[in-house]
ROMAR-80470 format. One line per 4 residues: number of its first residue (from 1); their letters; for each residue x, y, z of N, C-alpha, C. Coordinates in pm, whole numbers, plus 50000, padded with zeros to 5 digits. Layout:
BEGIN
NUM = A = X,Y,Z,X,Y,Z,X,Y,Z; ...
This chain:
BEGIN
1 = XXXX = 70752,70912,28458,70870,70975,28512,70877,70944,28661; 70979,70880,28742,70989,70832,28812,71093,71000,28907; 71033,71074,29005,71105,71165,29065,71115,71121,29203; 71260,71051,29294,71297,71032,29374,71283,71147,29497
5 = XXXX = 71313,71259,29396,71315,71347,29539,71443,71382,29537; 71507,71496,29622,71623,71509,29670,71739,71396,29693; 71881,71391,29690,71956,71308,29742,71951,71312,29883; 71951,71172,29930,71983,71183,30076,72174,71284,30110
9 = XXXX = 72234,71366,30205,72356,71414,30179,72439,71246,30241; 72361,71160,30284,72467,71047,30314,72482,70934,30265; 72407,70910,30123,72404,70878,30028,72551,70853,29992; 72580,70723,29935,72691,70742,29842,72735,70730,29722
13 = XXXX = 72843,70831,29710,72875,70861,29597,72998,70812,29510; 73044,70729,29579,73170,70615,29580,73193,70510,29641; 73167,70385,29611,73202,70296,29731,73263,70181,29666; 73367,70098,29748,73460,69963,29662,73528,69927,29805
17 = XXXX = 73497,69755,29778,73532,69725,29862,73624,69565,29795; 73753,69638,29873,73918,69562,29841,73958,69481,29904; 73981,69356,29862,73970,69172,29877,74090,69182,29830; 74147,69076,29893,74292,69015,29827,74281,68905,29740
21 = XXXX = 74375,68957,29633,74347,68828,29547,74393,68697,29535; 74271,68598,29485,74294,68447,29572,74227,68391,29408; 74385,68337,29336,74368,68298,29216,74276,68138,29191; 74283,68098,29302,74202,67967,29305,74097,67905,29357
25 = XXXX = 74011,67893,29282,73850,67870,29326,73835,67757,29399; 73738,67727,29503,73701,67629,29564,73724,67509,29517; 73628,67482,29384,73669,67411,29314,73818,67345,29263; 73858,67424,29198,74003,67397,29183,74075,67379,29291
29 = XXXX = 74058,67447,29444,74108,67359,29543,74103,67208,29547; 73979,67191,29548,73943,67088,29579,74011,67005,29457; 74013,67011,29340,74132,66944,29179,74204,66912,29243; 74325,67038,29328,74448,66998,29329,74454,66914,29435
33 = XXXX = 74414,66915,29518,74436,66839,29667,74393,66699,29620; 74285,66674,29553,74275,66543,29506,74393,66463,29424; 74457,66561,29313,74531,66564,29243,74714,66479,29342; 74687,66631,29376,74801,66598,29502,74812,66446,29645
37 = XXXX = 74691,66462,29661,74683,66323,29719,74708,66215,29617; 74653,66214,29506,74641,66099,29448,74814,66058,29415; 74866,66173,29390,75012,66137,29338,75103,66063,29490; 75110,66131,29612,75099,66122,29720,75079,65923,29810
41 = XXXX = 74942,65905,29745,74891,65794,29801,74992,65664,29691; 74983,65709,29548,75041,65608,29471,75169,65621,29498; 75245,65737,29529,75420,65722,29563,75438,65616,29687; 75382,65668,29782,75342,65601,29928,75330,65416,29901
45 = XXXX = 75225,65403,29830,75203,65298,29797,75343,65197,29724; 75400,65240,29658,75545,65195,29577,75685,65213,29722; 75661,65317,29811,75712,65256,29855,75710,65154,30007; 75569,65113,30013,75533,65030,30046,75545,64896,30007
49 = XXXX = 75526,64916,29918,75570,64745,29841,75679,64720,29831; 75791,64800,29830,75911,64830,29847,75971,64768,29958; 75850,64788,30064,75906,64753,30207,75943,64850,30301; 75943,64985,30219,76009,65119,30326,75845,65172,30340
53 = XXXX = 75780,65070,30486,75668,65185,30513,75647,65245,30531; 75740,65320,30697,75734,65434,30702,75681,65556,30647; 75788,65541,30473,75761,65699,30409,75609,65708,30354; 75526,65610,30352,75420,65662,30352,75336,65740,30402
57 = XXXX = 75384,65702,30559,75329,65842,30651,75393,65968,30565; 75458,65960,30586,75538,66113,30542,75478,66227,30416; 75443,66086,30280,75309,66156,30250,75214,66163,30242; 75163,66112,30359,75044,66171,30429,75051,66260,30463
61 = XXXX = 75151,66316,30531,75185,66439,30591,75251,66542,30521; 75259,66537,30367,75308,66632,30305,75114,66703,30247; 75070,66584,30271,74934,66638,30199,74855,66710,30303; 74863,66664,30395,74789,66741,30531,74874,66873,30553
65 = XXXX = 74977,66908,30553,75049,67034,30560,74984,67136,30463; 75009,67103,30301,74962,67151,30163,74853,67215,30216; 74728,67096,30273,74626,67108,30303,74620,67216,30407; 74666,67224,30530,74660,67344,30640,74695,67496,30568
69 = XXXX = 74840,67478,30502,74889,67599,30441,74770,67658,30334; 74672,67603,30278,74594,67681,30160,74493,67703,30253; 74419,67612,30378,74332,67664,30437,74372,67794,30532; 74448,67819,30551,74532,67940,30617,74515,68074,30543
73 = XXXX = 74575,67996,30416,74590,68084,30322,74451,68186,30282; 74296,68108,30235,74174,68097,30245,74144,68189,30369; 74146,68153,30489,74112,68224,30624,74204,68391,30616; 74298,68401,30564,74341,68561,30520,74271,68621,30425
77 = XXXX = 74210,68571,30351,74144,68606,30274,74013,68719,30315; 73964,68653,30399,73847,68732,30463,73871,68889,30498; 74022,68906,30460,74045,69054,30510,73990,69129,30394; 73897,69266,30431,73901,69346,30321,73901,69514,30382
81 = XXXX = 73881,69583,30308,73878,69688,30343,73759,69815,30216; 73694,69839,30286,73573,69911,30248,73602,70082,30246; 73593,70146,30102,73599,70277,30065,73510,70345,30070; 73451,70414,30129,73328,70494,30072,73332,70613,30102
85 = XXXX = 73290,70720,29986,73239,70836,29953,73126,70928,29945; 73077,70972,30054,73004,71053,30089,72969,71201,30009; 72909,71274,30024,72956,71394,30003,73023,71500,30116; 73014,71448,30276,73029,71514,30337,73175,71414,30418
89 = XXXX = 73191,71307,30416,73290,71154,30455,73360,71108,30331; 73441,71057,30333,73560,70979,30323,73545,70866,30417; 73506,70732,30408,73485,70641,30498,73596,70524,30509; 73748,70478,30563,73765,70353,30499,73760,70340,30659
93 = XXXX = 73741,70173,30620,73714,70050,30726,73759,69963,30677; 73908,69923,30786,73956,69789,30758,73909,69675,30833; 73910,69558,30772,73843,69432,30872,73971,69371,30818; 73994,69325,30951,74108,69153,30931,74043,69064,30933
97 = XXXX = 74130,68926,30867,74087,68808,30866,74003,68789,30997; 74037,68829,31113,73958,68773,31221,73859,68813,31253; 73771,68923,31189,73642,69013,31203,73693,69134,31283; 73842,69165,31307,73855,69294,31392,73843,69426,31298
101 = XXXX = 73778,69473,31271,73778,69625,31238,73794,69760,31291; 73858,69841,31188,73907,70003,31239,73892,70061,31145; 73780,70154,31172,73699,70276,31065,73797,70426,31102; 73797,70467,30977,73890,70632,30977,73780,70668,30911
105 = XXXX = 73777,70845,30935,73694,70908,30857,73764,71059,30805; 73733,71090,30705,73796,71202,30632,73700,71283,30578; 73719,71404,30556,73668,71506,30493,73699,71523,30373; 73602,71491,30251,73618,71500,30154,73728,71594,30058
109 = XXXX = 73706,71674,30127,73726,71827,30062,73889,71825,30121; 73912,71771,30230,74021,71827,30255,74130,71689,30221; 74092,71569,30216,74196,71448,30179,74236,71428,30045; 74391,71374,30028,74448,71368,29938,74483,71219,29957
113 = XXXX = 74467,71223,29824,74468,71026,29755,74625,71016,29726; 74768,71025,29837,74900,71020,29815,74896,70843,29720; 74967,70839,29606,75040,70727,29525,75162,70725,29455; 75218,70678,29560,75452,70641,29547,75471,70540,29496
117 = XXXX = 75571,70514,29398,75612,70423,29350,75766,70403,29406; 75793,70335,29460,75899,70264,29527,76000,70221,29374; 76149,70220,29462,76260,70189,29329,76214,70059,29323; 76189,69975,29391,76168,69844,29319,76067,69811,29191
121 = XXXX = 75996,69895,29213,75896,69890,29114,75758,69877,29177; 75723,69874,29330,75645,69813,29416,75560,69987,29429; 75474,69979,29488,75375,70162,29520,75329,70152,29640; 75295,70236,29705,75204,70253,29781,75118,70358,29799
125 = XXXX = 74961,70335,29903,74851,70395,29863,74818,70442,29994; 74787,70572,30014,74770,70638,30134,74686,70780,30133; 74624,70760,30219,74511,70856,30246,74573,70984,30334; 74541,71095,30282,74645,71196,30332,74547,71340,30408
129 = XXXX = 74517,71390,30516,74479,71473,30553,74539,71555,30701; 74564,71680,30688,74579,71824,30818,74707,71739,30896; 74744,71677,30774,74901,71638,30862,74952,71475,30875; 74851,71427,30889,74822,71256,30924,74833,71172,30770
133 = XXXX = 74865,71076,30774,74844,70987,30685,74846,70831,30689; 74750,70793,30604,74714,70666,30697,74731,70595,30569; 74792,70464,30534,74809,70324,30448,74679,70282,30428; 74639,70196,30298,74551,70128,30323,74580,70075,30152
137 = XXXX = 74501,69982,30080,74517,69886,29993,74679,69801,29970; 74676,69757,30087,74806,69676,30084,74745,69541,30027; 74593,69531,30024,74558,69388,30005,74526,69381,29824; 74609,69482,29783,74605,69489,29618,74721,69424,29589
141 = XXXX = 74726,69387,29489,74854,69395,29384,74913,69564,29375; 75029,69597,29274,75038,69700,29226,74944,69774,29168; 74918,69698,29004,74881,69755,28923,74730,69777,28970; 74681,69681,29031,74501,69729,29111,74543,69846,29196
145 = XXXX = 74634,69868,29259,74673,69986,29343,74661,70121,29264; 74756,70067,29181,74734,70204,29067,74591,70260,29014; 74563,70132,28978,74375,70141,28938,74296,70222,29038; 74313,70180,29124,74235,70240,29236,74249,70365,29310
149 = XXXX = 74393,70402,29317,74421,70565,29317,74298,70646,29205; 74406,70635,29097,74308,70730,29001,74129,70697,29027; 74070,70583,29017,73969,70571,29054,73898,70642,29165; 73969,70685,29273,73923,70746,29412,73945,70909,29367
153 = XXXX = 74055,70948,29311,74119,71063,29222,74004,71106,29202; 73935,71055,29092,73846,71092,29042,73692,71109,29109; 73710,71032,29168,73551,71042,29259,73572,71152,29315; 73666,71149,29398,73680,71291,29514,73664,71395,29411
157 = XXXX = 73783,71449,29298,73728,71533,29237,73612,71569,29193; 73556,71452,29153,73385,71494,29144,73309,71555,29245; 73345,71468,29366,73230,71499,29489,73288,71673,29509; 73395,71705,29492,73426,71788,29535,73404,71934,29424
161 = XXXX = 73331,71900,29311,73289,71984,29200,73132,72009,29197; 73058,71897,29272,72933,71908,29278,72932,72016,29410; 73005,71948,29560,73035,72023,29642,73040,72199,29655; 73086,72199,29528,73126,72374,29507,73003,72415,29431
165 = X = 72959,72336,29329,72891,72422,29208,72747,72451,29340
């Protein structure tokens, strides 16, 4: 029988940390850009023989653009934002793509997990306490938005049942 001992109280009791989603793997970057060049270099090429050199630059430069726009794309990526549940905290910390971060902290007991659904069909997810309310999983989709409400829903209610008993 393995007895740990007491919980530490700063221990946690919830934690998820929310990435934007980036449907295409390294790999498969790397497919299409080959892909894309290759179509690119052989158009170029035809119309080279053609005699119109020029437009070959041009796609060169449709592939180097492609190329900047997904590495861009990639470098946003790095944004996430970190949840965690304490028994005594509510922790989120957002980081941007550029390593800048801004930590909020909440009281378990007293924050509310606000989730609106907009007429478009679109939601949003906001952390609600003594008046203030602060945004945060914009780097979801919807339906992960949704997921993740009830998910936090539920933690807090827990922390906040152990809290009492």
């Amino acid at each position: 029988m393995n007895d740990s001992g007491p919980q530490s109280p700063d221990a946690s009791v919830f934690r998820a940390i929310l990435h934007p989603h980036r449907s295409l793997s390294p790999r498969g970057f790397l497919i299409l850009m080959l892909a894309i060049g290759s179509v690119s270099f052989v158009s170029g090429m035809a119309f080279l023989l053609m005699g119109a050199w020029p437009v070959m630059g041009f796609f060169g430069l449709d592939v180097l653009l492609i190329y900047v726009a997904f590495k861009l794309n990639y470098r946003a990526a790095r944004a996430y934002e970190l949840v965690e549940l304490t028994p005594s905290t509510l922790t989120l910390r957002q980081v941007s793509a550029s390593g800048k971060s801004r930590s909020f902290e909440f009281n378990p007991y007293w924050v509310r997990v606000l989730f609106t659904e907009r007429p478009d069909g679109g939601n949003h997810l906001r952390l609600a306490s003594h008046g203030r309310e602060l945004e945060f999983g914009r780097l979801l989709n919807d339906e992960e938005r949704r997921d993740f409400a009830g998910a936090l829903r539920r933690a807090l209610d827990d922390s906040r049942m152990s809290f009492s008993a």
